[in-house]
N, C-alpha and C positions, 0 to 999 in steps of 0.2 A: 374479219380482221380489221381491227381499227386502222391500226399503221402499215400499210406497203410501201414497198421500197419500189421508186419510180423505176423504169422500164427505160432506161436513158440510153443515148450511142453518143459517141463523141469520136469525134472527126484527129486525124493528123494528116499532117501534108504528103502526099503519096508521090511526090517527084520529087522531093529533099529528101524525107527518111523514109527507114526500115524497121519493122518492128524486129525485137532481137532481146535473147533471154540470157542476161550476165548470171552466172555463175561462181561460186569462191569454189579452189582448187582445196583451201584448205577449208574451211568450214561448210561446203557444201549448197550455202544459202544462194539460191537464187532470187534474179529482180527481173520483173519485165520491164520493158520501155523502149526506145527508140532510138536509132543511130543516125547521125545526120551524115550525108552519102559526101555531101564537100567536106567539112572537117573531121569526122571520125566521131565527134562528141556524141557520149551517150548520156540520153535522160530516164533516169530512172522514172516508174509510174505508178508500179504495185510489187511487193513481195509477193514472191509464188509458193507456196507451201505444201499444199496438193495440188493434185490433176484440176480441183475444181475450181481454184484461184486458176488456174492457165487459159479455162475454159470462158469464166467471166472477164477476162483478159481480151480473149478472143470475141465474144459477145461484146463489149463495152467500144470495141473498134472496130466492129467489122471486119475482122481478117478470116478468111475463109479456111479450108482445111489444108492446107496446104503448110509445108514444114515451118515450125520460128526457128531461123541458126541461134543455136548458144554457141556465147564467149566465154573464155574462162580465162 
């Protein structure tokens, strides 16, 4: 393999946010990202499309297997 794709983690701040998976009621489309626990503001990060975007999701930040809440 010429080109691999680095093997990267990327950090967020674990006593301000939450990681947390927005959902459309009407379109279905979900987005991963993080909610900041003082104002409520969410930042989007990645579109989740299948289970394997969730999982690289979960890879990419180190969150273990424990549940993401989705908002809708």
């Amino acid at each position: 393999m010429l080109f691999r794709r680095k093997r990267e983690t990327r950090t967020y701040d674990r006593e301000t946010q939450k990681p947390v998976i927005r959902a459309s009621i009407c379109t279905g489309e979900k987005a991963a990202g993080f909610q900041d626990l003082r104002t409520g503001k969410f930042t989007e990060v990645m579109l989740i499309r299948t289970s394997a975007d969730l999982e690289e999701f979960r890879r990419l930040y180190g969150i273990g297997g424990d549940e993401i809440p989705t908002q809708y």
